[in-house]
KEMARVEX-775446 format. One record per residue (C-alpha): residue number from 1; residue in one letter; x, y, z. Coordinates in nm, 3 decimals, always signed. Layout:
<sites>
{k->NUM, r->A, px->X, py->Y, pz->Z}
...
</sites>
This chain:
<sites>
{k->1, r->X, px->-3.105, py->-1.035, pz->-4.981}
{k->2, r->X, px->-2.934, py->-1.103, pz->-5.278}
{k->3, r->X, px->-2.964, py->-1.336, pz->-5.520}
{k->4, r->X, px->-2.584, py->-1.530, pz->-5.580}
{k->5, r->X, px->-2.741, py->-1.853, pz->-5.744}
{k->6, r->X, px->-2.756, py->-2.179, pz->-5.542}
{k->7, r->X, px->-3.035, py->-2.371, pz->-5.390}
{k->8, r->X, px->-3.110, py->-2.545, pz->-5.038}
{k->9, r->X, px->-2.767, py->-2.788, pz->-5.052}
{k->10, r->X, px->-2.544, py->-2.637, pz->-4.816}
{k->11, r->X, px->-2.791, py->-2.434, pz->-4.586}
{k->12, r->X, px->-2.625, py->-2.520, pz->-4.281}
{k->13, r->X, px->-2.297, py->-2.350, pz->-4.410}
{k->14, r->X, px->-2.438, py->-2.047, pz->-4.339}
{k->15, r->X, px->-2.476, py->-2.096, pz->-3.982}
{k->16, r->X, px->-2.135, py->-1.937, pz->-3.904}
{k->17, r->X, px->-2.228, py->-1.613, pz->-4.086}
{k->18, r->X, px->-2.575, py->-1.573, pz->-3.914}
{k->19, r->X, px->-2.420, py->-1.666, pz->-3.546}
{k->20, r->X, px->-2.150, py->-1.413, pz->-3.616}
{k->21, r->X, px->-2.408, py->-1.162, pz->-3.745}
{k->22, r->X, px->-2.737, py->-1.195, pz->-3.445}
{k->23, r->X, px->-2.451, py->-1.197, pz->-3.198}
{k->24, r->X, px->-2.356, py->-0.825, pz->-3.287}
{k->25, r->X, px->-2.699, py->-0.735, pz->-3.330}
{k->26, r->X, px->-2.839, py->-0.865, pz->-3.001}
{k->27, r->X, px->-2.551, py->-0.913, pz->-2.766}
{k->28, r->X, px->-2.622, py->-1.257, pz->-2.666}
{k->29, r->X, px->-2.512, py->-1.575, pz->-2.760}
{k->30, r->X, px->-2.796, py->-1.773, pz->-2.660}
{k->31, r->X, px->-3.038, py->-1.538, pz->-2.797}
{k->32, r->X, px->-2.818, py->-1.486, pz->-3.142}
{k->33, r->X, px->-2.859, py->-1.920, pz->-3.143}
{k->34, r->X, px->-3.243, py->-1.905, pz->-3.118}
{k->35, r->X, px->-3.243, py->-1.656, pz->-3.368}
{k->36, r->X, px->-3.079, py->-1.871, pz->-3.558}
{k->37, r->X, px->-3.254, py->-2.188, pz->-3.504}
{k->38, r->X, px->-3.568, py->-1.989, pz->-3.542}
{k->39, r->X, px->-3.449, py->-1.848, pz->-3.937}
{k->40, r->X, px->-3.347, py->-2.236, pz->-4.006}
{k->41, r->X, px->-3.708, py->-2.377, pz->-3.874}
{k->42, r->X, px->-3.902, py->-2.142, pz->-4.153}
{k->43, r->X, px->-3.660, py->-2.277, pz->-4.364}
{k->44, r->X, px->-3.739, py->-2.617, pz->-4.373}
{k->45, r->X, px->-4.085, py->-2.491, pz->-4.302}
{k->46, r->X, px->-4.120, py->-2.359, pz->-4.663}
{k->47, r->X, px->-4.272, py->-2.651, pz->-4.901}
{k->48, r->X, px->-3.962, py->-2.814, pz->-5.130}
{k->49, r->X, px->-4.085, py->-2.648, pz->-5.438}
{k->50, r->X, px->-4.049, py->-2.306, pz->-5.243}
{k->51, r->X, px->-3.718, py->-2.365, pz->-5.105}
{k->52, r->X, px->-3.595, py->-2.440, pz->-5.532}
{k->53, r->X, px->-3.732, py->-2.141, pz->-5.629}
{k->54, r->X, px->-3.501, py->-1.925, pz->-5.379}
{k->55, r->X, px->-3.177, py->-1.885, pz->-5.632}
{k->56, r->X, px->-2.997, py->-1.737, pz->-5.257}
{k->57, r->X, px->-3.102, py->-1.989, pz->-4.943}
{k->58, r->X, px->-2.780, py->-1.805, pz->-4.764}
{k->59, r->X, px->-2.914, py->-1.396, pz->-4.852}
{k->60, r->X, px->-3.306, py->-1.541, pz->-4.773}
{k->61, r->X, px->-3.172, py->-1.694, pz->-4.408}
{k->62, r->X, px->-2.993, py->-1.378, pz->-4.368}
{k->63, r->X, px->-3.305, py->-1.172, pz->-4.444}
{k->64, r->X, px->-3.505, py->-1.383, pz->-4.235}
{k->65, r->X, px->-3.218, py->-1.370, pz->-3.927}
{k->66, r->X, px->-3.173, py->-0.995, pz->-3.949}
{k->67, r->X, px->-3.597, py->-0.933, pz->-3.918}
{k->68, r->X, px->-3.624, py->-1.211, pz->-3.599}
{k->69, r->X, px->-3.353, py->-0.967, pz->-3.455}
{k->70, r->X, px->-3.491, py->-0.679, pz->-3.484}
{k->71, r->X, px->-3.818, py->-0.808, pz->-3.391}
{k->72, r->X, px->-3.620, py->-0.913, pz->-3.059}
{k->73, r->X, px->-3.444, py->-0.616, pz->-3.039}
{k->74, r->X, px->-3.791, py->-0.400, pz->-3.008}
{k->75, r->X, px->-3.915, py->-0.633, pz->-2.743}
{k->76, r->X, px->-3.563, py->-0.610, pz->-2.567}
{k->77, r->X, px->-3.588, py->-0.226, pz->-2.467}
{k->78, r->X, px->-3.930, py->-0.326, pz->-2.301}
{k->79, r->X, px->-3.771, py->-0.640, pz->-2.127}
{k->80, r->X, px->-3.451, py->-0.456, pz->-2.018}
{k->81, r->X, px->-3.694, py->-0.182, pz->-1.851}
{k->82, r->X, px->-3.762, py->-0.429, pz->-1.602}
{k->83, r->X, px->-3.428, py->-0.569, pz->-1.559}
{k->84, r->X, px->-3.292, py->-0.517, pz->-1.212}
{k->85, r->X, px->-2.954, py->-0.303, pz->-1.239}
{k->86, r->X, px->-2.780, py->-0.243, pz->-1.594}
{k->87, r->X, px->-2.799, py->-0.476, pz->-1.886}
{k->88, r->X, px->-2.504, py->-0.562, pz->-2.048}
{k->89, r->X, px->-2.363, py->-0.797, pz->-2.371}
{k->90, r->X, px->-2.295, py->-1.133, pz->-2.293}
{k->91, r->X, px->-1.899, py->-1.147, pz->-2.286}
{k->92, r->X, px->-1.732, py->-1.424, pz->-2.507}
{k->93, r->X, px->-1.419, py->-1.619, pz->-2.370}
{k->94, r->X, px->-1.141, py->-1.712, pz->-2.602}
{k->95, r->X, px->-1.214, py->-2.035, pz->-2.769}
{k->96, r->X, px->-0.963, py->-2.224, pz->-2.541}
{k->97, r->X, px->-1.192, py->-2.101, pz->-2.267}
{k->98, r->X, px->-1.480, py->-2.355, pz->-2.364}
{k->99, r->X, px->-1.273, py->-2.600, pz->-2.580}
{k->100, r->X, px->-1.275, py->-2.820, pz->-2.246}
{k->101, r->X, px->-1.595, py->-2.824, pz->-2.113}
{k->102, r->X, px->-1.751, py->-3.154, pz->-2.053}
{k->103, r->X, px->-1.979, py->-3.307, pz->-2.349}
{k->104, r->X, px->-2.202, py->-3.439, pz->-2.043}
{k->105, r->X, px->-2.270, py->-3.072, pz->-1.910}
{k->106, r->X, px->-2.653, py->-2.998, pz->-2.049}
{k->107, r->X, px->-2.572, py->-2.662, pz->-2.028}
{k->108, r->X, px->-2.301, py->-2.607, pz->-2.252}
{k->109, r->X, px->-2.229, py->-2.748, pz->-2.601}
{k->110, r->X, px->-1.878, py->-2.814, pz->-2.754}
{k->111, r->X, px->-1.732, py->-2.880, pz->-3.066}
{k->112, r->X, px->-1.825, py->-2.707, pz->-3.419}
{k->113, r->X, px->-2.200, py->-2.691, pz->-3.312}
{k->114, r->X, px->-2.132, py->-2.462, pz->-3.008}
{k->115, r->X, px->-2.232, py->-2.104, pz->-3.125}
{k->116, r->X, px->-2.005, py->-1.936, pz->-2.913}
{k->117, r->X, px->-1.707, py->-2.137, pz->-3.099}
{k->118, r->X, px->-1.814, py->-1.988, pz->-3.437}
{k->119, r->X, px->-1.840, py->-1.619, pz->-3.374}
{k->120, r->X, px->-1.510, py->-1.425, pz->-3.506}
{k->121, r->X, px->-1.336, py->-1.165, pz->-3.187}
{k->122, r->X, px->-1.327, py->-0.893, pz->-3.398}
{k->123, r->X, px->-1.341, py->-0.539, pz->-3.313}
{k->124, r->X, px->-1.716, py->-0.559, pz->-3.365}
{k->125, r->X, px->-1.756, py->-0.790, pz->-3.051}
{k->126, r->X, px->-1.566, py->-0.532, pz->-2.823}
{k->127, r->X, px->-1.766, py->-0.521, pz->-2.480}
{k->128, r->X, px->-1.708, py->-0.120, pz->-2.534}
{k->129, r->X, px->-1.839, py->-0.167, pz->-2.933}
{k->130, r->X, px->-2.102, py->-0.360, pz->-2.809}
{k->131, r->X, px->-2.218, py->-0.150, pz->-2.529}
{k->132, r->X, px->-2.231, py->+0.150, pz->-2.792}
{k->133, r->X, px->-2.466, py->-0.065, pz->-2.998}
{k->134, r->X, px->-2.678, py->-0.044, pz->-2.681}
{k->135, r->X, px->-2.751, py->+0.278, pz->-2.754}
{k->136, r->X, px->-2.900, py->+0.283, pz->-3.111}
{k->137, r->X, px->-3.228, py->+0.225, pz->-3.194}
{k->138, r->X, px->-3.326, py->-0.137, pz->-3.325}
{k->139, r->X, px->-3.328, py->-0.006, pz->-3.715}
{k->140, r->X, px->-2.979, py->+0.191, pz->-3.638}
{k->141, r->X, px->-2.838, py->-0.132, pz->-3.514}
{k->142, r->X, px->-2.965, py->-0.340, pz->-3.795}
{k->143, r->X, px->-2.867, py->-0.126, pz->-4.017}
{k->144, r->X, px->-2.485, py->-0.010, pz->-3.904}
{k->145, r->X, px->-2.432, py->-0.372, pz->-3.850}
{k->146, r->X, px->-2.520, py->-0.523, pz->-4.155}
{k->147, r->X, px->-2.360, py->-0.239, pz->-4.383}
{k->148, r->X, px->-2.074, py->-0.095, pz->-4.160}
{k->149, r->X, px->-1.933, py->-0.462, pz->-4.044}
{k->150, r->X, px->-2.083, py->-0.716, pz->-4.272}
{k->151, r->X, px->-2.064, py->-0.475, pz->-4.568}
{k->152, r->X, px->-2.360, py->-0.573, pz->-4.686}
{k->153, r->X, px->-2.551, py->-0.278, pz->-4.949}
{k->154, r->X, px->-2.875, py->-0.038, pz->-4.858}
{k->155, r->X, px->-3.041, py->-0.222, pz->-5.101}
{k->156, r->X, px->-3.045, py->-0.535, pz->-4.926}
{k->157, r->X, px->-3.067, py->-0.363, pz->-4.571}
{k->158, r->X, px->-3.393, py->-0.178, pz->-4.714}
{k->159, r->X, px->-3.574, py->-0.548, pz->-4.742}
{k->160, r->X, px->-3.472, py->-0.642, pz->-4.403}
{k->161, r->X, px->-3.627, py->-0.329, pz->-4.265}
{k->162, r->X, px->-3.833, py->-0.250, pz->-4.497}
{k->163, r->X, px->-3.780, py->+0.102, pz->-4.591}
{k->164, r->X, px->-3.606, py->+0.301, pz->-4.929}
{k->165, r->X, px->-3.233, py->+0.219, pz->-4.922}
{k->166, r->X, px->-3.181, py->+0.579, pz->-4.863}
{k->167, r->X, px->-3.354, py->+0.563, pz->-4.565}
{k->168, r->X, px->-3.175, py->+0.243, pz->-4.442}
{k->169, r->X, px->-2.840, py->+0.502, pz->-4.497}
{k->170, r->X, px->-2.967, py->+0.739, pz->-4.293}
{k->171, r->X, px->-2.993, py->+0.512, pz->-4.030}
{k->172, r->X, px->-2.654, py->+0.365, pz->-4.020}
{k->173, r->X, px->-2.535, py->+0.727, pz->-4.067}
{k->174, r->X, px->-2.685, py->+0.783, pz->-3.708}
{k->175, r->X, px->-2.526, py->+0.485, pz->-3.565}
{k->176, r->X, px->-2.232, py->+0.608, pz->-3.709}
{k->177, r->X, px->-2.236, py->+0.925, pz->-3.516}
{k->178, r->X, px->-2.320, py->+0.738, pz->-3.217}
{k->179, r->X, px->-2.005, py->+0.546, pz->-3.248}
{k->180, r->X, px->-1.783, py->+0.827, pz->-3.355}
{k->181, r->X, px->-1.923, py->+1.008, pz->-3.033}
{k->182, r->X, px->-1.698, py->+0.878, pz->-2.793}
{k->183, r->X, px->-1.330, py->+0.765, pz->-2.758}
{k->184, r->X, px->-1.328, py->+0.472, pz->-3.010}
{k->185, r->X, px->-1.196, py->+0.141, pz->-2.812}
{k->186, r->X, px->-0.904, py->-0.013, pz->-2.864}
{k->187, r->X, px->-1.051, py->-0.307, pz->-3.057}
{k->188, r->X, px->-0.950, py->-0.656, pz->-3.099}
{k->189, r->X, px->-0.813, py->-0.630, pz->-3.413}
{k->190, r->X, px->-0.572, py->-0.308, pz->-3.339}
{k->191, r->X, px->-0.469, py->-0.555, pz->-3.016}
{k->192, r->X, px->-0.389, py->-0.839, pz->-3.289}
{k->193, r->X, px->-0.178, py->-0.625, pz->-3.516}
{k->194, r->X, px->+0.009, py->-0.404, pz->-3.267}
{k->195, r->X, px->+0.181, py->-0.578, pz->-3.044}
{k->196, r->X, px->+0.309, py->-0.319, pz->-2.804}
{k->197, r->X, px->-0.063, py->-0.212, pz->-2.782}
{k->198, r->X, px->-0.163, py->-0.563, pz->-2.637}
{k->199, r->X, px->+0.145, py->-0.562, pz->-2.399}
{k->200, r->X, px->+0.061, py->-0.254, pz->-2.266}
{k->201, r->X, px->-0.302, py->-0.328, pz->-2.198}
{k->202, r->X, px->-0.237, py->-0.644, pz->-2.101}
{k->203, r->X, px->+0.012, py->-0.473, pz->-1.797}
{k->204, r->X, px->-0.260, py->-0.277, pz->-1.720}
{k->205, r->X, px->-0.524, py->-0.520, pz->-1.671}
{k->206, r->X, px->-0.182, py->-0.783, pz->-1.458}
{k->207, r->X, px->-0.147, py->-0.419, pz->-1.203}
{k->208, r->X, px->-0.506, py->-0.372, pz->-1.158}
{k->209, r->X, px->-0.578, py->-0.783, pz->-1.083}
{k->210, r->X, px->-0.251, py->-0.764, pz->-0.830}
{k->211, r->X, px->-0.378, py->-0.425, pz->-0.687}
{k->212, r->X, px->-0.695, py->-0.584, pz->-0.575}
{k->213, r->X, px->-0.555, py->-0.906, pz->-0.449}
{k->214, r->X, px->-0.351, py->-0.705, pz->-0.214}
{k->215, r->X, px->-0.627, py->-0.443, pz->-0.106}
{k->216, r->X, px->-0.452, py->-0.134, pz->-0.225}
{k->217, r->X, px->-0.651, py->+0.140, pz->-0.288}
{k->218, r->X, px->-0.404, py->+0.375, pz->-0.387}
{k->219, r->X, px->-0.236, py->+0.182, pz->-0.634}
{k->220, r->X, px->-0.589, py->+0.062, pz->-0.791}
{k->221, r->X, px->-0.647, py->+0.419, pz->-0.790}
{k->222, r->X, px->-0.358, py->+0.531, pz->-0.988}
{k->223, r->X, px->-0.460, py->+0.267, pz->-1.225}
{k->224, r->X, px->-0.781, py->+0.433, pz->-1.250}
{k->225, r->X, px->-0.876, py->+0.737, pz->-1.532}
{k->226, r->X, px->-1.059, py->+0.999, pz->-1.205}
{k->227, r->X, px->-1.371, py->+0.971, pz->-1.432}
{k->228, r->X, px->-1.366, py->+0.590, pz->-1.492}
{k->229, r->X, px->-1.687, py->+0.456, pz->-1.476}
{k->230, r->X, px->-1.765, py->+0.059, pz->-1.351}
{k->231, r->X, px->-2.086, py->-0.073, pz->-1.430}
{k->232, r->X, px->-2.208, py->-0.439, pz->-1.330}
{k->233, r->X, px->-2.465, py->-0.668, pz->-1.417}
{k->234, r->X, px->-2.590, py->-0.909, pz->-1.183}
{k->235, r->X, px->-2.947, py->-0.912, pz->-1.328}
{k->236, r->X, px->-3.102, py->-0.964, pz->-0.960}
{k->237, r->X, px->-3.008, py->-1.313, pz->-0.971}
{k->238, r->X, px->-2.670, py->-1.239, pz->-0.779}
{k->239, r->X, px->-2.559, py->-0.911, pz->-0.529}
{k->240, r->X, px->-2.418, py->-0.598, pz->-0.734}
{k->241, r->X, px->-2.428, py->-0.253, pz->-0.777}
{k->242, r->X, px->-2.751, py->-0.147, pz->-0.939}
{k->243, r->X, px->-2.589, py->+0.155, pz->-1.108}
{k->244, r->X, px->-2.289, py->+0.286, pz->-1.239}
{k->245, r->X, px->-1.989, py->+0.350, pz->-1.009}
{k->246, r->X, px->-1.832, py->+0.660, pz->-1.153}
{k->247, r->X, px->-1.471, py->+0.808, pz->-1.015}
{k->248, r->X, px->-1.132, py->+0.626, pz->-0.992}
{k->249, r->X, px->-1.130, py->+0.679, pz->-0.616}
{k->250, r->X, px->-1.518, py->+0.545, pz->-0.558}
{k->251, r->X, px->-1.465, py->+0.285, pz->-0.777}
{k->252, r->X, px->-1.151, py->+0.149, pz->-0.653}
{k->253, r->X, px->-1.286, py->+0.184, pz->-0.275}
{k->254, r->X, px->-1.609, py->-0.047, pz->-0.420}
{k->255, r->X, px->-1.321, py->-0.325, pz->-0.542}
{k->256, r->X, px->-1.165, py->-0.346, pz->-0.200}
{k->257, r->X, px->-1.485, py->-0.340, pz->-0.044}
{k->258, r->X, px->-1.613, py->-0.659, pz->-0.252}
{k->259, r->X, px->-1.238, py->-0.849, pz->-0.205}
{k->260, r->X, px->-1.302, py->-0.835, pz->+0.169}
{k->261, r->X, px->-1.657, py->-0.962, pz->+0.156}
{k->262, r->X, px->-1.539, py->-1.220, pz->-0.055}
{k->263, r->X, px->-1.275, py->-1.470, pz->+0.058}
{k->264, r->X, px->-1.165, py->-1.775, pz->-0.153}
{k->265, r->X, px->-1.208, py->-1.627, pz->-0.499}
{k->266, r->X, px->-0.960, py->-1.649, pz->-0.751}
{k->267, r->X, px->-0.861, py->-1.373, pz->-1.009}
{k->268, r->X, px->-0.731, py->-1.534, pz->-1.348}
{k->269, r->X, px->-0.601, py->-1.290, pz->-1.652}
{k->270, r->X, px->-0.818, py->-1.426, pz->-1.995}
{k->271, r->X, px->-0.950, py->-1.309, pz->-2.288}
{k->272, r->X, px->-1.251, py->-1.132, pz->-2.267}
{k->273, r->X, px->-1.408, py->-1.031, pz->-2.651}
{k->274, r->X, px->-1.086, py->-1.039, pz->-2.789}
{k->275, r->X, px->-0.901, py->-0.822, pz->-2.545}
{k->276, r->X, px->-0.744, py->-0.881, pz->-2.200}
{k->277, r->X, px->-0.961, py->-0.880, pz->-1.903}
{k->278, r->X, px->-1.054, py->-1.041, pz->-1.567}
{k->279, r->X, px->-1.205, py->-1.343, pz->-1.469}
{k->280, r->X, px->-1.311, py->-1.424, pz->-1.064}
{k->281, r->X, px->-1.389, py->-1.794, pz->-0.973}
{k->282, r->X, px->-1.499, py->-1.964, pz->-0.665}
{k->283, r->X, px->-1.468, py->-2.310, pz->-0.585}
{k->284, r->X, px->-1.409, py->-2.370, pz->-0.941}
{k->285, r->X, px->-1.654, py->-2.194, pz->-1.076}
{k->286, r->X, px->-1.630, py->-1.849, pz->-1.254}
{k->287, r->X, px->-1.887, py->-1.588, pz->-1.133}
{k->288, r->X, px->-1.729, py->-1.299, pz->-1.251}
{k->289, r->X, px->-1.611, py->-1.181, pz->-1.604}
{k->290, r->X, px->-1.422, py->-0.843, pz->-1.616}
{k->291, r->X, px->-1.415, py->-0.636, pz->-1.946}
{k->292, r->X, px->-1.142, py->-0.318, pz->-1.916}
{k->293, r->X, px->-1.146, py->-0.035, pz->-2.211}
{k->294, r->X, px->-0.753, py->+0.107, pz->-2.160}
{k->295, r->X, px->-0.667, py->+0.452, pz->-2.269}
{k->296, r->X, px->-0.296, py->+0.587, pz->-2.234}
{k->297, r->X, px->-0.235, py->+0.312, pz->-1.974}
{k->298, r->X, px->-0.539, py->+0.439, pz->-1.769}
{k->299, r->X, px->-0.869, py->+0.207, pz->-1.729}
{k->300, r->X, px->-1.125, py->+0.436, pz->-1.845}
{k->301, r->X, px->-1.415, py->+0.212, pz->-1.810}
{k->302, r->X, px->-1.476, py->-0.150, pz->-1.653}
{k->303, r->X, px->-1.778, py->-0.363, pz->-1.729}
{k->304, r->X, px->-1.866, py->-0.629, pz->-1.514}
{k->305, r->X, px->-2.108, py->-0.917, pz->-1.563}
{k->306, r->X, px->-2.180, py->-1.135, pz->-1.281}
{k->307, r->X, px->-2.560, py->-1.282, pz->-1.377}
{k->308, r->X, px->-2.504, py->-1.633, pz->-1.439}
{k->309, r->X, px->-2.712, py->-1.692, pz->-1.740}
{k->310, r->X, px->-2.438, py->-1.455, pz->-1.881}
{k->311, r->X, px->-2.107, py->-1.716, pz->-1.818}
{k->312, r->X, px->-2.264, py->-2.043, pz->-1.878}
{k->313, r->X, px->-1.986, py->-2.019, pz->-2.165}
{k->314, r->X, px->-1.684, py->-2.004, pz->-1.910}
{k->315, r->X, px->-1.639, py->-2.274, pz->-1.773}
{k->316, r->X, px->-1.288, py->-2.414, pz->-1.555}
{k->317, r->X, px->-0.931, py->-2.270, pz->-1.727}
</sites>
């Protein structure tokens, strides 16, 4: 990508910006970090008098980050064909959600090395954005994310995918209409700005937790849009619906179903993405996250991601 003057001092700056930009592209934290990692090992792989000649170290690791993503993100679709039930993003807790996890935990990092601490809740890391993203092809993806959020031009986006910048337009002109296709989300950002909007979601997301603690279907279904739509992923690793629950009624019947099967967990409000949603824990440890996408006080769609390797981020509010 460009070239804004500079040399290898300074590199690891540019860590935040290539976190916050492999996240969006592949929905996953862990993934977005060995990305990451990966762009920083050719790096230093390059010989010294290389590395001098590159006038941009930040544009060439963002080059290099976007490609290893969309290398990943062609393998993904075959990978994801033989995932059991639905696939979905890797949902990000507020930062006060993994400020206090323990330094001893092998699992989990903390402090300004954790990746998870560095990537920006912005409307872009909406579970609904996110799950849109889903839908585009690798090259759409690459493309609407590094023009339409990170603003970077075609003619940059054309090396990382190497095609005409024109081309590379096209592409994120798809995505566009891809995203403009539904009922754009109510996005972190609107949520920051607009008060009243945050109350009211966040009152939607308090009745639906209290509805399901008490086991009332009705109320859970007047909470409910009637074509609402719940989907889970539990990635075979733990019990869940394999595919999409659609229908206030169904789905709210499926939520009392699970509470009785499931003495002893806990329902906490937090920050899910940037927005207001659920999380379950048992015995201390959280096994569910809960995203909600609110329209006109209604829940028109719930995502809900239960496979472990997905909330090694969350750890005990």
């Amino acid at each position: 990508m460009g070239a804004a003057g500079g040399g290898a001092d300074g590199v690891v700056g540019e860590r935040r910006q290539l976190i916050n930009i492999a996240y969006r592209l592949l929905g996953s934290v862990t993934e977005a970090e060995d990305a990451v990692q990966d762009a920083y090992t050719r790096w230093y792989g390059l010989p010294r008098s290389r590395r001098q000649e590159i006038r941009s170290p930040g544009a060439w690791l963002t080059t290099v980050t976007s490609r290893i993503c969309l290398d990943l993100l062609g393998s993904a679709r075959a990978r994801r064909e033989r995932y059991v039930g639905a696939w979905l993003p890797e949902p990000l807790p507020a930062r006060g959600e993994w400020d206090h996890v323990g330094a001893d935990d092998p699992i989990r990092l903390t402090g300004p090395n954790d990746p998870a601490d560095q990537i920006v809740l912005d409307e872009s890391v909406a579970m609904a954005f996110l799950v849109v993203l889903e839908s585009m092809t690798p090259a759409e993806r690459v493309a609407f994310v590094l023009h339409d959020v990170f603003r970077y031009p075609f003619a940059e986006i054309a090396d990382v995918l190497g095609r005409t910048p024109a081309a590379c337009k096209q592409l994120a002109a798809s995505a566009r209409r891809r995203v403009s296709g539904g009922r754009a989300p109510v996005t972190a950002t609107a949520i920051a700005t607009a008060p009243e909007i945050a109350a009211d979601r966040a009152d939607v997301v308090r009745r639906v937790k209290a509805a399901w603690e008490d086991r009332d279907i009705a109320s859970l279904v007047g909470l409910l849009d009637p074509a609402a739509v719940m989907t889970a992923d539990g990635g075979g690793m733990v019990g869940t619906v394999l595919r999409p629950v659609e229908g206030g009624a169904r789905i709210a019947q499926y939520m009392v179903a699970i509470a009785d099967k499931a003495p002893g967990l806990e329902l906490l409000e937090r920050s899910v993405n940037g927005v207001p949603g659920l999380v379950a824990r048992r015995a201390g440890a959280v096994v569910t996250v809960a995203s909600f996408d609110v329209s006109d006080g209604w829940v028109t769609r719930i995502w809900v991601v239960r496979n472990p390797e997905k909330l090694r981020l969350w750890g005990v509010p």
